[in-house]
C-alpha positions as CSV (number, residue, x, y, z in Angstrom):
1,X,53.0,122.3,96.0
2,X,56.8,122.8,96.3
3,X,58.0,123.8,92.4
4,X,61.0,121.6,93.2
5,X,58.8,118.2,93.4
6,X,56.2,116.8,91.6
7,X,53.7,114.0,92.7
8,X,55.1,110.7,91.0
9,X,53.3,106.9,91.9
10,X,55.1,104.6,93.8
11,X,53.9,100.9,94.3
12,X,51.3,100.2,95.7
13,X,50.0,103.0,94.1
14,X,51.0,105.7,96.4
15,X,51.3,109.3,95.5
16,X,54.5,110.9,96.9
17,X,56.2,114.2,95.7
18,X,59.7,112.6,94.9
19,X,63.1,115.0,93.8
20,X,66.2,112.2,93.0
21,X,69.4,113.5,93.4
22,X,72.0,112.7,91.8
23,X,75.9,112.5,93.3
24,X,78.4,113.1,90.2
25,X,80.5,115.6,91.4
26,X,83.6,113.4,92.7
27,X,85.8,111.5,90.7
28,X,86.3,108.3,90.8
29,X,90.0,107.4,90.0
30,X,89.6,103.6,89.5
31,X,87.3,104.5,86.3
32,X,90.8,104.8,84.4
33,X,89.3,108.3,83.3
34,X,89.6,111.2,85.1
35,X,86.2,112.9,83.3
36,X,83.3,113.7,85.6
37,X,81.2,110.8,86.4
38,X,78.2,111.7,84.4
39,X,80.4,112.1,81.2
40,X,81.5,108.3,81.3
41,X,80.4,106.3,78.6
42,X,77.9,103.3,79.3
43,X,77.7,101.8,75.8
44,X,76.3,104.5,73.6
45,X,75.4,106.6,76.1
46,X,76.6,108.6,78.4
47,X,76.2,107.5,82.2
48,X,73.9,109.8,83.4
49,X,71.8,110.0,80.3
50,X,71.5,106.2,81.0
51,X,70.5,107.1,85.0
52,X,67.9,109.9,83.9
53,X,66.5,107.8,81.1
54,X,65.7,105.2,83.8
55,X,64.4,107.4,86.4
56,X,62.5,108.7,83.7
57,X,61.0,105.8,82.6
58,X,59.9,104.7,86.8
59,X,59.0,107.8,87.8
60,X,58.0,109.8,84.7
61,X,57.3,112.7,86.9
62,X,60.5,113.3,88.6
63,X,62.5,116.1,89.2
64,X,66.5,115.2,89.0
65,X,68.6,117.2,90.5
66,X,72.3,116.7,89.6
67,X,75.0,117.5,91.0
68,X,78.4,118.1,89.4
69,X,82.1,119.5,90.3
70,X,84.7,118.8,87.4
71,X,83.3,119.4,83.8
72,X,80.5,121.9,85.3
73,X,80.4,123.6,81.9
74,X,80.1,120.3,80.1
75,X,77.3,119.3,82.2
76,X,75.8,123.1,81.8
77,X,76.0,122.7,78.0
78,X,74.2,119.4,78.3
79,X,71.9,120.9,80.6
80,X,70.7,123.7,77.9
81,X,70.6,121.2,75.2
82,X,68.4,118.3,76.6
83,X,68.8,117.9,79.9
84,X,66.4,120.7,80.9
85,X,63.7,119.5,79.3
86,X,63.7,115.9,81.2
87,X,63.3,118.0,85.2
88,X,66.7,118.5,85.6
89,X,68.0,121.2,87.3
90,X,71.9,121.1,88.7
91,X,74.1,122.7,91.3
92,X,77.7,122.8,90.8
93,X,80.5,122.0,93.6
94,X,83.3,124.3,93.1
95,X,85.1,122.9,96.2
96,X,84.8,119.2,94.8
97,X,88.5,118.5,94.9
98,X,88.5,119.6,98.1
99,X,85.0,117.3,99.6
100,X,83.3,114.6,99.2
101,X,79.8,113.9,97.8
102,X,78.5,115.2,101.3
103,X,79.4,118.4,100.4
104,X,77.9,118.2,97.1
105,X,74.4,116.8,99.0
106,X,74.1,119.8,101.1
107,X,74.2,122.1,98.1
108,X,71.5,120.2,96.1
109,X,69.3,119.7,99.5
110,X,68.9,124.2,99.6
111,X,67.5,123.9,96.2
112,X,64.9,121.4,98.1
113,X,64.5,123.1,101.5
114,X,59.9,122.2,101.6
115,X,61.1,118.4,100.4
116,X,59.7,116.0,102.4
117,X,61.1,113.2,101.1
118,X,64.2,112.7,98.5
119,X,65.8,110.2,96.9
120,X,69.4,109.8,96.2
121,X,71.5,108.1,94.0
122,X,75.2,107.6,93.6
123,X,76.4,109.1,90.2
124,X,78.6,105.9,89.5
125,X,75.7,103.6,89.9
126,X,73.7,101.9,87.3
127,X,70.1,100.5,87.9
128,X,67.4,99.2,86.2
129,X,63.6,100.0,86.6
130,X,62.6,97.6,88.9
131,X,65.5,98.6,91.4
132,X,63.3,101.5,92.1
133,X,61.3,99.0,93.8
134,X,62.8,99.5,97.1
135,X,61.2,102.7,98.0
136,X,58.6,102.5,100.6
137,X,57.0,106.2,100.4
138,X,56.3,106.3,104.2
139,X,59.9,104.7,105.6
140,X,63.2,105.6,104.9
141,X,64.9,102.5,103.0
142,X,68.2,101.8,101.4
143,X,68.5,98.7,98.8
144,X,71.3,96.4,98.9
145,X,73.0,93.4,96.5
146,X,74.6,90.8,97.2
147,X,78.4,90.5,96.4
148,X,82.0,89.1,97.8
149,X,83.8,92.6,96.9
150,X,85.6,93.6,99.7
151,X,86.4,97.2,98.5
152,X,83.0,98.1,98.5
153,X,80.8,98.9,101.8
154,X,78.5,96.5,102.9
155,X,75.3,97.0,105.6
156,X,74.0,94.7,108.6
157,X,70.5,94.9,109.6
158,X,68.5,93.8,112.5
159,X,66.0,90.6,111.1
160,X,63.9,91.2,114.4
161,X,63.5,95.1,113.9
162,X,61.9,95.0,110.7
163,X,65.5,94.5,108.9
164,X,66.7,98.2,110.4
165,X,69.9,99.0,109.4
166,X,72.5,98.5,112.4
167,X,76.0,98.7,111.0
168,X,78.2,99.5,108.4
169,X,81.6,97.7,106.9
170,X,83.6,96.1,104.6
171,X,83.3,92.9,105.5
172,X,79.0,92.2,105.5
173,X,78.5,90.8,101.8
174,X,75.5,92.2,101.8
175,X,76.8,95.5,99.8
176,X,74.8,98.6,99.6
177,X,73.8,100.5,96.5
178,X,74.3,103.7,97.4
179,X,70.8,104.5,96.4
180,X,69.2,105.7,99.3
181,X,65.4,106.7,100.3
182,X,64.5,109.1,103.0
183,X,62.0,110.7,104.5
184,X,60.9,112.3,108.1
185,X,63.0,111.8,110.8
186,X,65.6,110.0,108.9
187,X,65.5,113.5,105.9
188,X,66.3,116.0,109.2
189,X,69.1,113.6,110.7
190,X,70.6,114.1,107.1
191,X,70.1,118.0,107.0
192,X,72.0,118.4,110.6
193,X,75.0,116.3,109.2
194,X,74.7,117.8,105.6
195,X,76.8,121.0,107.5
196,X,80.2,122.8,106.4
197,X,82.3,120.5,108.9
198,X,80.9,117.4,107.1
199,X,82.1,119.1,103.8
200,X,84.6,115.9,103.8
201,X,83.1,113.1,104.9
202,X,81.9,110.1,103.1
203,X,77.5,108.9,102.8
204,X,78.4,105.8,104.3
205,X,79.5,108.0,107.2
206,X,76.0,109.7,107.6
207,X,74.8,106.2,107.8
208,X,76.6,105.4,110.8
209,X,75.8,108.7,111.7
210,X,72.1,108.2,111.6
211,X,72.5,104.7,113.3
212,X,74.4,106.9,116.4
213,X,71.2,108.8,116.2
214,X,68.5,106.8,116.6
215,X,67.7,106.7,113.0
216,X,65.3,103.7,111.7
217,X,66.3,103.4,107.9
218,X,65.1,100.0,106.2
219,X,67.4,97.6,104.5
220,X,65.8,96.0,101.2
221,X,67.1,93.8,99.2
222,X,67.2,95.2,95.5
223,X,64.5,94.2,93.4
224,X,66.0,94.7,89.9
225,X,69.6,94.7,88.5
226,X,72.1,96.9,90.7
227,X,75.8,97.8,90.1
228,X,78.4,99.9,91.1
229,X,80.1,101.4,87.9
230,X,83.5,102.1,89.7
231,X,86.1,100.9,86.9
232,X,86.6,101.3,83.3
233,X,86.2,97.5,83.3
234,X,83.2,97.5,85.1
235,X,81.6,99.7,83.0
236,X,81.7,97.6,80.1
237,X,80.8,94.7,82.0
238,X,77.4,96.7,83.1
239,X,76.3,98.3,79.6
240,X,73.3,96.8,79.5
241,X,71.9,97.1,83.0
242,X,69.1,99.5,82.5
């Protein structure tokens, strides 16, 4: 077995060896704070002790790999103190300023080249347990919400095609989580695009990308609690989510 996974149950019972990534190397200037993502505070934690906690708790045999740009010695301190003990292992951006999460994807995807199937998660979301739901271990799936915010991106999806994701935009309020499952076709699609030249471009991109490409990636509607954590104010709002 690849060192990098481990076997983990998914309902309805299925054994799949699952890594979760985990985006935090961009900032995100609407939080107010110009910290790294996974330093924010989410009530009395911090926000990716509150993502890994909840992984944890899903899928207790995960491996998390995070990855981080700004703060990287922070995060590498927290890594040698407890982090390391809960699966995680990290890869550091040093370009972040200069790329996007895309970037930061292709770097954490060498330290999984056997994977067969990953899961990925935004570093600025917050989830609970049964939002892990979505994953179906033999198709790629993404999970959305439902929600009037027109700065965030929504997804359209094809109810006579098994709802198959078939756009992207601002204006569907069916917004997506930016937690995204994939495996076999849908994985390599993301390892050609996951290239230098991408090094700027945004996930939502690859998923127009793997539309262009005859990709068939599953929209679900989230099972648990889902939000974006994309403002100071939002954050607060969110605390207990998880």
């Amino acid at each position: 077995m690849n060192r990098f996974t481990a076997p983990v149950k998914q309902q309805p019972g299925i054994t799949v060896d699952l890594p979760v990534v985990v985006l935090s190397s961009t900032i995100n200037h609407k939080m107010g704070i110009y910290g790294a993502k996974f330093d924010h505070d989410v009530g009395t934690e911090k926000l990716f002790d509150r993502q890994c906690r909840t992984i944890k708790k899903a899928l207790p045999k995960s491996e998390i790999v995070l990855g981080v740009g700004k703060d990287y010695h922070k995060a590498n301190r927290n890594l040698k103190e407890s982090w390391f003990d809960q699966g995680v292992k990290m890869v550091e951006n040093q370009l972040w300023q200069d790329t996007s999460e895309t970037e930061t994807l292709r770097l954490a995807m060498n330290v999984l080249p056997s994977a067969s199937r990953i899961l990925f998660v935004s570093g600025d979301v917050l989830f609970d347990i049964e939002s892990l739901g979505f994953i179906e271990a033999s198709q790629s799936t993404l999970s959305y919400y439902m929600d009037d915010n027109e700065d965030e991106i929504g997804v359209n999806f094809d109810l006579n095609k098994h709802h198959k994701l078939s756009g992207t935009g601002f204006d569907f309020r069916a917004k997506w989580s930016n937690m995204l499952y994939l495996t076999g076709y849908e994985l390599e699609i993301l390892r050609k695009f996951c290239v230098p030249k991408n090094s700027k471009l945004e996930l939502w991109e690859f998923l127009r990308y793997a539309i262009k490409n005859s990709g068939n990636i599953k929209c679900k509607e989230s099972p648990g609690r889902i939000t974006r954590a994309y403002s100071a104010a939002k954050l607060e709002e969110v605390a207990c989510v998880g």
